[in-house]
C-alpha positions as CSV (number, residue, x, y, z in Angstrom):
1,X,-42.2,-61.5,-1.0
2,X,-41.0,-60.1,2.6
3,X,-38.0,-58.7,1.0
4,X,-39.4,-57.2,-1.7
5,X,-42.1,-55.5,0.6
6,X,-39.1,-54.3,2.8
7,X,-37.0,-53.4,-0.6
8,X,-39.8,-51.2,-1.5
9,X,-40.6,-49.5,1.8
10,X,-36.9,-48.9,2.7
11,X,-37.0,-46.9,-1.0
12,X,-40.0,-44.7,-0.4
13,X,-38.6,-43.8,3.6
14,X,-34.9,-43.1,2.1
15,X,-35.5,-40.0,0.6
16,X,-37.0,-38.4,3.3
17,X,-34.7,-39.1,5.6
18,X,-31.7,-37.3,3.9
19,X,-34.0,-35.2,3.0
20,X,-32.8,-31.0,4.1
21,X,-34.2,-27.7,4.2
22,X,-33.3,-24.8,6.0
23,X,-34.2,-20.9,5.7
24,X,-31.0,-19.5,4.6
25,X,-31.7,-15.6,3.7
26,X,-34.8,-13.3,4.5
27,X,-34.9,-10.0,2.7
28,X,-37.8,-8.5,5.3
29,X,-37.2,-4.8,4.5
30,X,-35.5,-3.8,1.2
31,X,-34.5,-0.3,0.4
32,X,-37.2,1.7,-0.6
33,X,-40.6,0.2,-1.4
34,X,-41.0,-3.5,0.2
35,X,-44.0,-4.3,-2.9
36,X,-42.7,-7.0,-4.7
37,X,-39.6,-7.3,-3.1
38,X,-39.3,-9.0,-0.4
39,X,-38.1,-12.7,-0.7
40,X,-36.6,-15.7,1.3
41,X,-34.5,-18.1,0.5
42,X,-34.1,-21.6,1.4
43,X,-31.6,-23.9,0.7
44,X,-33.1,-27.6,0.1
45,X,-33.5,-30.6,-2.5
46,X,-37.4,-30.8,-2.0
47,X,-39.9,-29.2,-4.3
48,X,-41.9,-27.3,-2.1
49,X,-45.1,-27.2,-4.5
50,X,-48.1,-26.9,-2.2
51,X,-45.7,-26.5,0.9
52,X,-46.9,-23.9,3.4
53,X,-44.7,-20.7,4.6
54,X,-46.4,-18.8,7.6
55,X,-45.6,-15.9,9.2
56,X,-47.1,-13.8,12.7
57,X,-50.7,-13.4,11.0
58,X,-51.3,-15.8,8.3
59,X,-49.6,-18.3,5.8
60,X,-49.7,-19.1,2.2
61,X,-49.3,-22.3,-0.3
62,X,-46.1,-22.3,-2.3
63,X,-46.7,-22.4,-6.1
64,X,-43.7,-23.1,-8.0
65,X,-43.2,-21.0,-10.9
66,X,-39.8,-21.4,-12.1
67,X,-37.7,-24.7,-11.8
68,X,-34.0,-24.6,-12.2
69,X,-31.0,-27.1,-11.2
70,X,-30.1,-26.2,-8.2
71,X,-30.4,-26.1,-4.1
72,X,-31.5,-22.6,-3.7
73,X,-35.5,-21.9,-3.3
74,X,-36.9,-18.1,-3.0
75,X,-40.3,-17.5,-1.7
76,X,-41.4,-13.9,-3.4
77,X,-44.8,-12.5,-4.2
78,X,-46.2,-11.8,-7.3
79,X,-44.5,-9.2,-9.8
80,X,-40.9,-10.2,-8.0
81,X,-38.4,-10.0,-10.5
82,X,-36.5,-13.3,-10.8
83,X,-35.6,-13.7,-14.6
84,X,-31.9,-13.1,-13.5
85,X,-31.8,-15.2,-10.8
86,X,-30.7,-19.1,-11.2
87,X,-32.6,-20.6,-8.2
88,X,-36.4,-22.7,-7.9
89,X,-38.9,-20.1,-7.1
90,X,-41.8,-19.7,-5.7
91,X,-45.2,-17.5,-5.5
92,X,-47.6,-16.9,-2.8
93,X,-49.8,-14.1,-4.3
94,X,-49.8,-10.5,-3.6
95,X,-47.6,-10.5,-0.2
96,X,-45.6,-13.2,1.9
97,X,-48.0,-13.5,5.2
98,X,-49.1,-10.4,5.4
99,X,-46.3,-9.0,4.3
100,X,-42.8,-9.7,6.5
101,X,-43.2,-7.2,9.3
102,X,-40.0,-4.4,9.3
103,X,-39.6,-5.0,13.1
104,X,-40.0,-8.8,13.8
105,X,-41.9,-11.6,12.6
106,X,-41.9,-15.4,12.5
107,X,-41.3,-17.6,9.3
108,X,-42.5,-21.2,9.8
109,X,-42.3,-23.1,6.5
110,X,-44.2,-26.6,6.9
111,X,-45.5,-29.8,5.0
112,X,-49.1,-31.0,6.3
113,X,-48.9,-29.1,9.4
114,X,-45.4,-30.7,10.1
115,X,-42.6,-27.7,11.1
116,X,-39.1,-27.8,8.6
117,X,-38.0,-24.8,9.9
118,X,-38.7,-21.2,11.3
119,X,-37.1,-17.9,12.0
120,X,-37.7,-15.7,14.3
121,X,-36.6,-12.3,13.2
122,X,-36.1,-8.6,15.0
123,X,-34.5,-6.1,13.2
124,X,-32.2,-4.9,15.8
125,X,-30.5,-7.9,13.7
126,X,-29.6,-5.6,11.0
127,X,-30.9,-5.1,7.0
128,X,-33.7,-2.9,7.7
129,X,-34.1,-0.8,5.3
130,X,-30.7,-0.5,4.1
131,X,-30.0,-2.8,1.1
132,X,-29.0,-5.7,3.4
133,X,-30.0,-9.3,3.9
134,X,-30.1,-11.6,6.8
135,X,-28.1,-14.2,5.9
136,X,-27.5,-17.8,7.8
137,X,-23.5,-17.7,7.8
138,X,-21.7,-20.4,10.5
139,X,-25.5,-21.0,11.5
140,X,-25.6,-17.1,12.7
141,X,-27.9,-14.7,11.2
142,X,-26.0,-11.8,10.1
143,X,-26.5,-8.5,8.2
144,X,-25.3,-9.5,4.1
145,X,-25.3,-7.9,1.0
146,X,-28.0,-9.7,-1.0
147,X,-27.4,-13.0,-2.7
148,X,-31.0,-14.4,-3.5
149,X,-30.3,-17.7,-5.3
150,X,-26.7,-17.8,-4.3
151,X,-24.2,-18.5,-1.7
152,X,-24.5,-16.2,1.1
153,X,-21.3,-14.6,1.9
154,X,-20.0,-12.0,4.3
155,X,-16.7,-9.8,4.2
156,X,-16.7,-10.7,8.1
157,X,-17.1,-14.2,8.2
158,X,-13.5,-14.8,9.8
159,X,-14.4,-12.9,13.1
160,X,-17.4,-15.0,13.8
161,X,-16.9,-17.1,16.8
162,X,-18.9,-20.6,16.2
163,X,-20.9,-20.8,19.1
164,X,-23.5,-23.5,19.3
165,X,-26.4,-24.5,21.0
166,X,-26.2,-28.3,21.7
167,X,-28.7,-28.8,24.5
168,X,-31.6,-26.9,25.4
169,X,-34.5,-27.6,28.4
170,X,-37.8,-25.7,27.7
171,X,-40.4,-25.9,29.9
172,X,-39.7,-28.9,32.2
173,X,-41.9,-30.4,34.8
174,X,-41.9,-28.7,37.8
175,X,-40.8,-24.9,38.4
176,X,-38.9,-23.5,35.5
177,X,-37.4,-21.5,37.6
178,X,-35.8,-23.7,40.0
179,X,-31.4,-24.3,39.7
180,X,-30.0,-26.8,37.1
181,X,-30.6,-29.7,36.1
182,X,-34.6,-29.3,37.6
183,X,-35.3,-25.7,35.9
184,X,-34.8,-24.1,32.3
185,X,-31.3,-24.3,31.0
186,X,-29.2,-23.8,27.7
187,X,-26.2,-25.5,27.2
188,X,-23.7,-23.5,24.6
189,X,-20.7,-24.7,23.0
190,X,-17.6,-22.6,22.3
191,X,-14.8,-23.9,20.6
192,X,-12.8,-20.5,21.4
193,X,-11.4,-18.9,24.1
C-alpha cells in the first residue's frame, strides 16, 4: 500500500516539476493605435486557464480562447486578431493591466499568488512605437520584428555576447552598502573576451 501511495504522489509532483514557462515576446507599443493590439507571448506547456498576468496597476485572469498544439501562449485583449496565428491564446478583457505602459511597466504572470515569471520593461529597450517586438533571444531582450506564436528570431543574433547572471545578493543583512562578500553584489559570467 506504501508503494502505491508513493507511486501515486511521485505522478501528481512530476509534472510540475518539469514543468516551464517563461515570457518570451511583449509587443507594449505597436505602430499606430495600441487598442487591440498589444500581446505577450509565452513560451510553456501549461494551460494557463485562470492564471493571473499583472502589470504596474492591476492584473487580470487568463481565459483561454483558442487551443492549438503547440508551446507558444499570447496574452491579447479582446478584439485581437489571432485567426492567423498557430499558438494557445488567451483573453483578459478590454486591456492587459491597464493597458502595457509605452515607457515601462512590470509583467508578473502567477498561479495562486505564486510568481512564474516577470519582466520588467523600459522602452529605451527598443520597439516603441515602431513595428518592433521585444523579444527574449540568448536570454537578452532585444528589439525583433514581430513573431507572435513563433520563434523569435533576430538578423543580429550572431553579435550578441552571452553574458549571464549566475549569482546575485539582494538586500543582505547588514549594510548593503558595505565591500564584497558583506554588501550587494552581482556576479556575471562572460564566456568572451
Amino acid at each position: 500500500m506504501k508503494k502505491i501511495l508513493l507511486l501515486i504522489s511521485i505522478l501528481f509532483v512530476l509534472p510540475n516539476i518539469y514543468s516551464y514557462l517563461y515570457i518570451n515576446e511583449v509587443n507594449y507599443n505597436p505602430e499606430g493605435n495600441d487598442n487591440n493590439q498589444e500581446y505577450i507571448e509565452v513560451y510553456t506547456d501549461l494551460d494557463l486557464t485562470n492564471y493571473i498576468i499583472r502589470d504596474l496597476a492591476s492584473e487580470d485572469l487568463l481565459e483561454k480562447v483558442k487551443s492549438f498544439d503547440s508551446n507558444y501562449s499570447l496574452v491579447v485583449e479582446e478584439g485581437f486578431n489571432y485567426t492567423e496565428i498557430d499558438a494557445n491564446v488567451y483573453s483578459v478583457g478590454a486591456t492587459i493591466g491597464n493597458n502595457l505602459n509605452n515607457e515601462e511597466d512590470l509583467i508578473t504572470i502567477l498561479n495562486n499568488q505564486t510568481i512564474l515569471d516577470s519582466l520588467h520593461y523600459f522602452s529605451e529597450w527598443g520597439a516603441d512605437n515602431n513595428g518592433k517586438s521585444l523579444c527574449k533571444i540568448k536570454n537578452l531582450w532585444l528589439e525583433c520584428n514581430p513573431t507572435p506564436g513563433y520563434q523569435n528570431s533576430n538578423e543580429f543574433t550572431e553579435k550578441i555576447p552571452e553574458l549571464e547572471i549566475t549569482e546575485f545578493l539582494p538586500d543582505p543583512q547588514g549594510n548593503d552598502s558595505a565591500t564584497m562578500p558583506e554588501g550587494e553584489w552581482i556576479e556575471i559570467y562572460n564566456p568572451t573576451e
